[in-house]
C-alpha positions in Angstrom: 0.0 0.0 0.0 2.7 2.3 0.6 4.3 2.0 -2.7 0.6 2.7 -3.8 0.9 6.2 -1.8 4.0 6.5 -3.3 3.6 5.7 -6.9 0.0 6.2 -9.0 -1.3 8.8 -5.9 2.5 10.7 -5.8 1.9 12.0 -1.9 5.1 10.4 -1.0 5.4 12.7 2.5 1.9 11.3 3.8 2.5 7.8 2.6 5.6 7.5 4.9 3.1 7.3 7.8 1.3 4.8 6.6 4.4 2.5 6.6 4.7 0.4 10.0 8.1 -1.1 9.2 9.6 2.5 7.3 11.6 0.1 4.8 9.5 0.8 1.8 9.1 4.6 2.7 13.4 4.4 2.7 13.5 2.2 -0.4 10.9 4.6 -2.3 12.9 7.6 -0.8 16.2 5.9 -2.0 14.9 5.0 -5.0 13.0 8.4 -6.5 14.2 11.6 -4.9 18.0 10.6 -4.5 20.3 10.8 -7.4 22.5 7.9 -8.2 25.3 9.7 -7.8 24.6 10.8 -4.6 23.7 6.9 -3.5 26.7 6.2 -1.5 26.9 9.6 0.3 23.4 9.4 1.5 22.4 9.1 4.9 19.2 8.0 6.6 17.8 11.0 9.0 14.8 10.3 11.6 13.0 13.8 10.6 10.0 15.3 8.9 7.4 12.9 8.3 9.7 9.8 8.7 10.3 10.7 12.1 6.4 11.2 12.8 5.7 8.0 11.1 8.3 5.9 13.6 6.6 8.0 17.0 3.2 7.2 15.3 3.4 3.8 14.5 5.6 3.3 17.4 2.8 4.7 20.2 0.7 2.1 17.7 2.7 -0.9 19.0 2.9 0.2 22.6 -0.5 0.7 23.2 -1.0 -3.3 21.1 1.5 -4.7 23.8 -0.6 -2.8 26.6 -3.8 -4.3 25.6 -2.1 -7.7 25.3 -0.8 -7.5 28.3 -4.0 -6.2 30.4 -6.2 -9.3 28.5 -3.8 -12.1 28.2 -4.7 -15.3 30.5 -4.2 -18.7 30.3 -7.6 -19.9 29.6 -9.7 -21.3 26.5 -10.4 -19.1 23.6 -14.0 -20.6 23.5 -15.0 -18.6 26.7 -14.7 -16.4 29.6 -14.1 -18.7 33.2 -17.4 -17.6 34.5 -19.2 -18.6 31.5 -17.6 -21.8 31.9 -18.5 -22.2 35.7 -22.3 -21.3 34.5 -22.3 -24.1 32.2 -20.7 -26.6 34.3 -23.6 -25.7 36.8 -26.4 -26.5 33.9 -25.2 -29.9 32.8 -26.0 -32.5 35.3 -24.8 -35.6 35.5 -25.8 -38.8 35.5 -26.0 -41.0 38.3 -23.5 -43.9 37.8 -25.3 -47.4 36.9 -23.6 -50.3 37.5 -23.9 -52.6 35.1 -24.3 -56.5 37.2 -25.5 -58.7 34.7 -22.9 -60.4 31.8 -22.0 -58.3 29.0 -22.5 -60.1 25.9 -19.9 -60.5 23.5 -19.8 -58.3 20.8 -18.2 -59.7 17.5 -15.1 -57.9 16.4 -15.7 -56.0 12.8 -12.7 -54.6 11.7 -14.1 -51.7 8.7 -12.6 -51.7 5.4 -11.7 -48.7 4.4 -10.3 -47.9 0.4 -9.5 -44.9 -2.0 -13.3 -43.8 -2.1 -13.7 -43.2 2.0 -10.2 -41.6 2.1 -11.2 -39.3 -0.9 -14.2 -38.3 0.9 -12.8 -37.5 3.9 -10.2 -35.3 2.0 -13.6 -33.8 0.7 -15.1 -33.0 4.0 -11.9 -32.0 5.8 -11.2 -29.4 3.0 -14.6 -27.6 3.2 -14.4 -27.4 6.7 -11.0 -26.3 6.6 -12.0 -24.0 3.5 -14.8 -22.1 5.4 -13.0 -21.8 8.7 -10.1 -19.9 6.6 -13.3 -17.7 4.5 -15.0 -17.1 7.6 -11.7 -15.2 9.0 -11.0 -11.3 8.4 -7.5 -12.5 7.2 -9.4 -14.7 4.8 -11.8 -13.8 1.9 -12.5 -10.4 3.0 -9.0 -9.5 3.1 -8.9 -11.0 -0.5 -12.4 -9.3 -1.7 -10.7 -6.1 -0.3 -7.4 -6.5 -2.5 -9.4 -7.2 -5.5 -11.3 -4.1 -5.1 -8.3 -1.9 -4.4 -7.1 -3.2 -7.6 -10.0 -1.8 -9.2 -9.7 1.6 -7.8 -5.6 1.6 -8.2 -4.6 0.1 -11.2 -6.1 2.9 -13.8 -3.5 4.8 -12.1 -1.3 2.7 -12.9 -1.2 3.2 -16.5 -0.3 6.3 -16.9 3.2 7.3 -17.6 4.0 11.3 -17.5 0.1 11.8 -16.8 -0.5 10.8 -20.3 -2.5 7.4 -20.5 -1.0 4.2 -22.1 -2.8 1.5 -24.4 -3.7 -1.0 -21.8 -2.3 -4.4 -22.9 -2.9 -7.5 -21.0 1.3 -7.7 -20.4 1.8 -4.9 -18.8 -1.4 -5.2 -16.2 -0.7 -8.4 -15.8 3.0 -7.5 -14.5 1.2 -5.3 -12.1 -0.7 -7.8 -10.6 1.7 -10.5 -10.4 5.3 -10.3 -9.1 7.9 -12.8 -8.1 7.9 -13.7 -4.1 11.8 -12.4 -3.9 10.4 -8.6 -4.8 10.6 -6.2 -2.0 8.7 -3.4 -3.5 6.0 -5.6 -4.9 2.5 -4.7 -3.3 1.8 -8.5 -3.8 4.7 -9.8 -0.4 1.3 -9.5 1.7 0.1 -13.1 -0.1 3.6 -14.8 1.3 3.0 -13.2 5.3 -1.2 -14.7 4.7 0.3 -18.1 3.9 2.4 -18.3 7.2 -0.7 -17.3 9.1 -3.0 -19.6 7.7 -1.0 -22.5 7.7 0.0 -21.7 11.5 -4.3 -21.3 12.2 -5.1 -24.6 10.5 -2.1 -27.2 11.5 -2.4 -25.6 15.3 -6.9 -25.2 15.3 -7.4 -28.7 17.1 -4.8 -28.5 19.3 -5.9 -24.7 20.6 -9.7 -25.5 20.5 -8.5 -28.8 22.3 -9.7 -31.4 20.4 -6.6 -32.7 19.2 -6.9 -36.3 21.1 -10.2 -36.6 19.7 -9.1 -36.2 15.7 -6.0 -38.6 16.3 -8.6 -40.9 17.7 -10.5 -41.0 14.1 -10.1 -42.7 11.3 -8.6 -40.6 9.4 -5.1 -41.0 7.9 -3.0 -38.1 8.7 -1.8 -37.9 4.7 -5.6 -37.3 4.2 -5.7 -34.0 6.9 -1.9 -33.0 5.5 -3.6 -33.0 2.0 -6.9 -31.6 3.1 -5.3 -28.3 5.1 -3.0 -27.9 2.2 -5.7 -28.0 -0.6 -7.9 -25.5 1.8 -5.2 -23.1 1.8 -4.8 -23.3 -2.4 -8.3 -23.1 -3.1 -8.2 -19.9 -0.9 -5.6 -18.6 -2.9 -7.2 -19.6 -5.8 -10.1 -17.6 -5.1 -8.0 -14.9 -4.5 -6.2 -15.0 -7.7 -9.2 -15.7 -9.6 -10.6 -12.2 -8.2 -7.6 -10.4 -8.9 -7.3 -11.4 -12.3 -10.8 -10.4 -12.8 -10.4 -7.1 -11.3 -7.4 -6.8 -14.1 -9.9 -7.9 -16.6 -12.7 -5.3 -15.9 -10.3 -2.7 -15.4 -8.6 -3.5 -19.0 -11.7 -3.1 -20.6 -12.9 -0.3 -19.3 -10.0 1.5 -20.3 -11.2 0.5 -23.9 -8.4 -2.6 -24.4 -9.3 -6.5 -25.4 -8.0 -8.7 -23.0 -6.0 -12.2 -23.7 -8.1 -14.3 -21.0 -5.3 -17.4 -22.0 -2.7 -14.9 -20.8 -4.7 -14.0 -17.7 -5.3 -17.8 -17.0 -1.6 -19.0 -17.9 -0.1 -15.9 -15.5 -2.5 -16.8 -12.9 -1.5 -20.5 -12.7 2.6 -19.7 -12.7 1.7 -17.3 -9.9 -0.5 -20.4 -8.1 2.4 -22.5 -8.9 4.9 -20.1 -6.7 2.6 -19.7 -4.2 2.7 -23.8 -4.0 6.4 -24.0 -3.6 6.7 -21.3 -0.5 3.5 -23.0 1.0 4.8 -26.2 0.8 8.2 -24.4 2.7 6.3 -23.2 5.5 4.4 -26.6 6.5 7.8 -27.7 6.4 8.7 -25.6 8.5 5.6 -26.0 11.3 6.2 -29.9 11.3 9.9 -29.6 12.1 9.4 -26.9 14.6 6.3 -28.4 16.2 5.7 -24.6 17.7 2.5 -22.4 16.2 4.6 -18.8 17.2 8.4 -20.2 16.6 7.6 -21.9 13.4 6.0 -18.7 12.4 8.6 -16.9 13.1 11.0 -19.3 11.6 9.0 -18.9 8.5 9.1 -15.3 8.8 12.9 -14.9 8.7 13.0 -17.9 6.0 11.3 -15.6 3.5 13.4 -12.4 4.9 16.0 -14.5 3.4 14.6 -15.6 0.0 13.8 -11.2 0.3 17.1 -10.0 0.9 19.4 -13.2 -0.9 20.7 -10.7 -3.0 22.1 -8.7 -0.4 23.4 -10.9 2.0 25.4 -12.3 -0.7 23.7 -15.9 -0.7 23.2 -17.7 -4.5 22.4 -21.1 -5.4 25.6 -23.4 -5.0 
């Protein structure tokens, strides 16, 4: 968003404050107003509206760690304790029955279970998992809403030297798609969603507490790997499928024909990436076995695939 502020809306000052980390605000800094030649000489200064931006976002985060620490306690997320007392004094329980007589012998049935059950639990599993992720404000609103900023940004977007461009399906395309290792790419927000919903789904039965209860079903846990995983695409998908329609709309409005195949085949590569880092974070979670550590772990895993370049690291 701040490169947004930065870019197609050119209020550069204001957008600074609308930058929680102040690395894109720098970059952007670096990157427009500084001449090359004056690249190595330069130096970072906290004032203007940098230096507002770091008080303001830094009053942001101290007044977040107040709150968490005023609410946090180690109880269920399902309830408050006294709402759990209450309904501990509604159930009743049953008077114990003991049971003299012979029990009679029950045959043993072991169940047979093939391709077809497993399939269908995969079914179930994913649009359960599916909804729980579409149901979340990280989810498919977040999604809907990037869509729709897409809409309002991108005939901004095409304009170079305020004189409007030919829209082509390329070059809107290139604006809504962008390699994961791209720091100034609007689109490194889909990366930082994938390490939270992974963390929400592998951890869900183990915070709502239900954990013994699903390992005591059965269900194969290749079948709830697969399940969480295809949730988590199909999400994506949705979302991809949204912002490529947004692109669509936006490309015919300004009066151009779009290449749907080119809009379908740059939609799938971008799927396909989004794959390959998912598939790295679940990694990740497994081997950490730790909701918060693995996410972090994630986090500075794609710092690194960020800033590879820099650090000096390249494929052996």
């Amino acid at each position: 968003m701040t490169s947004v502020l930065y870019g197609p809306l050119a209020i550069g000052e204001w957008a600074t404050l609308g930058d929680p980390v102040g690395f894109v605000a720098i970059l952007n800094k670096y990157s427009i107003e500084v001449m090359p030649v004056d690249h190595e000489n330069w130096d970072i200064t906290l004032e203007s509206t940098l230096l507002w931006g770091r008080l303001f976002w830094l009053l942001i985060g101290a007044g977040a760690l107040f709150i968490t620490y005023r609410r946090f306690k180690f109880s269920s997320p399902q309830g408050s304790r006294k709402e759990d007392k209450a309904r501990a004094r509604k159930q009743k329980v049953a008077p114990s029955i003991s049971l003299r007589s012979a029990q009679p012998e029950i045959p043993y049935f072991r169940p047979a279970y093939n391709f077809l059950t497993a399939l269908k639990q995969w079914q179930i599993i994913t649009r359960m998992c599916f909804m729980h992720l579409a149901k979340r404000k990280a989810g498919l609103p977040i999604l809907v809403l990037l869509a729709l900023v897409v809409l309002v940004i991108l005939p901004f977007s095409t304009k170079h030297m305020d004189f409007s461009m030919y829209p082509q399906s390329a070059n809107i395309i290139s604006l809504l798609t962008s390699p994961i290792d791209q720091v100034q790419s609007p689109w490194m927000i889909i990366p930082l969603l994938l390490i939270f919903y992974t963390a929400e789904l592998l951890w869900r039965d183990r915070e709502t507490r239900i954990s013994n209860l699903v390992a005591a079903t059965p269900v194969s846990e290749f079948v709830q790997f697969t399940a969480k995983a295809s949730a988590i695409i199909l999400l994506l998908t949705v979302g991809l499928g949204l912002r490529m329609l947004a692109g669509i709309v936006v490309e015919v409005l300004l009066g151009g024909h779009p290449d749907y195949l080119l809009y379908l085949t740059a939609g799938g590569l971008q799927l396909f990436t989004y794959v390959l880092l998912l598939m790295l974070i679940f990694f990740v979670q497994i081997l950490v076995n730790q909701k918060f550590t693995g996410m972090l772990v994630s986090l500075i895993a794609y710092g690194l695939i960020l800033f590879a370049a820099n650090l000096g690291l390249e494929h052996p």
